[in-house]
C-alpha positions in Angstrom: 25.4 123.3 -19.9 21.5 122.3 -20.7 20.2 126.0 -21.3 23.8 126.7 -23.1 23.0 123.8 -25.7 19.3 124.9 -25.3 19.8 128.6 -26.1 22.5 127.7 -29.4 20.0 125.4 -30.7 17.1 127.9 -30.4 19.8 130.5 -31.9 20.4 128.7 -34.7 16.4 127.9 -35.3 15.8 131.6 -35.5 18.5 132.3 -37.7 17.6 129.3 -40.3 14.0 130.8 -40.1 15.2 134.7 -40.5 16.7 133.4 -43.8 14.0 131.2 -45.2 11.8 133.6 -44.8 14.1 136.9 -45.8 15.0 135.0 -49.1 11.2 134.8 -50.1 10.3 138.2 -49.3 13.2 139.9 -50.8 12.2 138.4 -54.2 8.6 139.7 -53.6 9.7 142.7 -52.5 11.8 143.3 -55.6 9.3 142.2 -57.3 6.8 144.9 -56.0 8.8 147.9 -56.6 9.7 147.3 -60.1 5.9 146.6 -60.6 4.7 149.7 -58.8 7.1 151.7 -60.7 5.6 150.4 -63.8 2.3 151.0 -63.0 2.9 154.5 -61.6 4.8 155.1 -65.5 1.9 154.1 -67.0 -0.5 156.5 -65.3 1.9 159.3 -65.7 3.2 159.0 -69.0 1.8 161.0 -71.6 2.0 159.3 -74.5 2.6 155.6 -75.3 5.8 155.0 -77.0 4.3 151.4 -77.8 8.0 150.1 -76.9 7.9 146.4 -75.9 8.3 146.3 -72.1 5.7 149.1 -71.5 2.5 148.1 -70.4 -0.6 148.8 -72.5 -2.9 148.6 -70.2 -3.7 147.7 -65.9 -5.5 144.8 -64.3 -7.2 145.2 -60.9 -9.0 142.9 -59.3 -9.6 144.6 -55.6 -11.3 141.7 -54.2 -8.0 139.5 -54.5 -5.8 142.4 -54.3 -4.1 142.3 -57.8 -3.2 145.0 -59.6 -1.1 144.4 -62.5 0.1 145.8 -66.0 -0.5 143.6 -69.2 1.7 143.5 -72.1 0.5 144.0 -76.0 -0.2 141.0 -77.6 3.4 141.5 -79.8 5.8 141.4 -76.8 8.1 139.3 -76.0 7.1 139.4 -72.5 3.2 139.1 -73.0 3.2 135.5 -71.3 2.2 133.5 -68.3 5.5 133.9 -67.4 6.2 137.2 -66.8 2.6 137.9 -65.5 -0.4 137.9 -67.0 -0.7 137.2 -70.6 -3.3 138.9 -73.1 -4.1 135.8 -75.2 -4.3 136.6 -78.9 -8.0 136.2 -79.7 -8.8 138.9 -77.4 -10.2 142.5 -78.4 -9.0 145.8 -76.6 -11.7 147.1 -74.5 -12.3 150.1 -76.8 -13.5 147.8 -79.6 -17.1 146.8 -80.7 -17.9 144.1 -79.4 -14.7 143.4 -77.6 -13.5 140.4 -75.3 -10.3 140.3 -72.9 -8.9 137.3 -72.7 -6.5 136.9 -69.6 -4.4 134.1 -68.6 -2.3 134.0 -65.5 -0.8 130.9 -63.1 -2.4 130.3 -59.8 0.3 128.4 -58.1 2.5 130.1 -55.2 5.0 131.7 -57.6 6.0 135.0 -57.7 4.1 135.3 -61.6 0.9 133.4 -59.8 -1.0 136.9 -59.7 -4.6 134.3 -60.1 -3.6 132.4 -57.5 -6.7 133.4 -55.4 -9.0 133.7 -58.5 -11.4 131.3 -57.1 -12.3 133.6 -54.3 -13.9 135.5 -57.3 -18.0 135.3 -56.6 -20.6 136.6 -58.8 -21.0 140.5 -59.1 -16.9 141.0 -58.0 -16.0 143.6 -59.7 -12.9 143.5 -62.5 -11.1 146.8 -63.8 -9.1 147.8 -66.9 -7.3 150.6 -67.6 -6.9 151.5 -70.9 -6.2 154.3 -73.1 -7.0 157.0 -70.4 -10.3 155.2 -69.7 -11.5 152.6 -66.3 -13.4 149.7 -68.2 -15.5 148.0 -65.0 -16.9 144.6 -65.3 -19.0 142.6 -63.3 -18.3 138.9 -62.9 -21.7 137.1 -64.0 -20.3 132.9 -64.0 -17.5 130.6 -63.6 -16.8 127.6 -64.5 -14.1 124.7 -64.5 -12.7 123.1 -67.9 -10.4 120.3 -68.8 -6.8 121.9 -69.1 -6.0 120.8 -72.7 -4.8 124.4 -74.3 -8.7 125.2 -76.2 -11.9 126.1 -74.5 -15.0 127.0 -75.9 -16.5 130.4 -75.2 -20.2 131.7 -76.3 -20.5 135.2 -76.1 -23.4 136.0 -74.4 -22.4 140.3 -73.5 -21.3 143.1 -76.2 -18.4 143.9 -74.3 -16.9 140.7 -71.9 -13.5 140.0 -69.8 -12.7 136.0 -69.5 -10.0 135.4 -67.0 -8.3 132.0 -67.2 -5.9 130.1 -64.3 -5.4 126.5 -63.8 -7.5 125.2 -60.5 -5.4 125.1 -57.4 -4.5 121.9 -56.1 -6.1 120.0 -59.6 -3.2 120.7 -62.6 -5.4 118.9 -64.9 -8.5 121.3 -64.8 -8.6 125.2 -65.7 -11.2 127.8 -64.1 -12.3 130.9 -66.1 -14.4 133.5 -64.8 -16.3 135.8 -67.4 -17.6 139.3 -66.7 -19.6 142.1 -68.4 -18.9 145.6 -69.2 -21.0 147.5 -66.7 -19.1 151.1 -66.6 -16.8 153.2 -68.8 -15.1 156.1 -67.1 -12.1 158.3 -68.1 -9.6 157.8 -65.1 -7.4 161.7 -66.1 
């Protein structure tokens, strides 16, 4: 009767873990296809139809294994909420003079695609694909800021990337990395 009650409760263990860890990485999993399907439209297509729920252009950031489209500034689903957001003082990489400004959550939600931002060092490198060209940067510093909704910035490159989380385990500070244009290639 002891290994009968033994072997039920270990049963029942396993089958309580199976599904709390099956729920999680079903939602992932979903999650991942529809994204790599997005991506792989975006490389393929064409032309851009500009419609809302295409992505304009790709973040990849190999170091922390993100790759993931970005929204135009006019969609409804260009938020921190659906990924990462383009914030609306930012410049397309194409422009003179341009800045990207990305923000994206850092906690352990699906939409947390910074979550391991601040493994980010100096001279990691930062990709965007745009308009049938890879824009490379190069992260040169970091820095923490009070989370209030502003920062300051001070351009110091002609061509820059700021990316922007909140700092893991401290919800009233931000981090935002900032890197320079080092490379231009055409990616067709």
């Amino acid at each position: 009767m002891f290994k009968k009650i033994n072997l039920f409760k270990l049963f029942i263990l396993v089958l309580i873990l199976f599904s709390f860890l099956f729920s999680f990485s079903l939602e992932d999993i979903t999650q991942n296809f529809v994204e790599r399907k997005k991506i792989d439209t975006f490389f393929h297509k064409k032309e851009k139809t500009n419609q809302e729920d295409e992505y304009i252009m790709i973040l990849e950031i190999p170091k922390i294994k993100v790759k993931k489209g970005i929204y135009a500034i006019s969609s409804k689903y260009n938020s921190v909420n659906y990924g990462i957001e383009l914030l609306k003082n930012s410049h397309l990489p194409n422009e003179e003079g341009s800045t990207l400004f990305l923000a994206s959550h850092s906690g352990n939600s699906a939409q947390s695609y910074f979550k391991h931002l601040d493994h980010l060092e100096k001279n990691d490198r930062v990709s965007v694909y745009f308009n049938h060209f890879i824009y490379t940067y190069s992260i040169y510093d970091f820095y923490e800021i009070e989370k209030n909704g502003f920062f300051k910035f001070y351009k110091k490159e002609d061509k820059e990337i700021v990316l922007i989380t909140c700092k893991n385990h401290d919800p009233t500070k931000q981090i935002v990395y900032i890197g320079k244009l080092i490379k231009v290639e055409n990616f067709l």
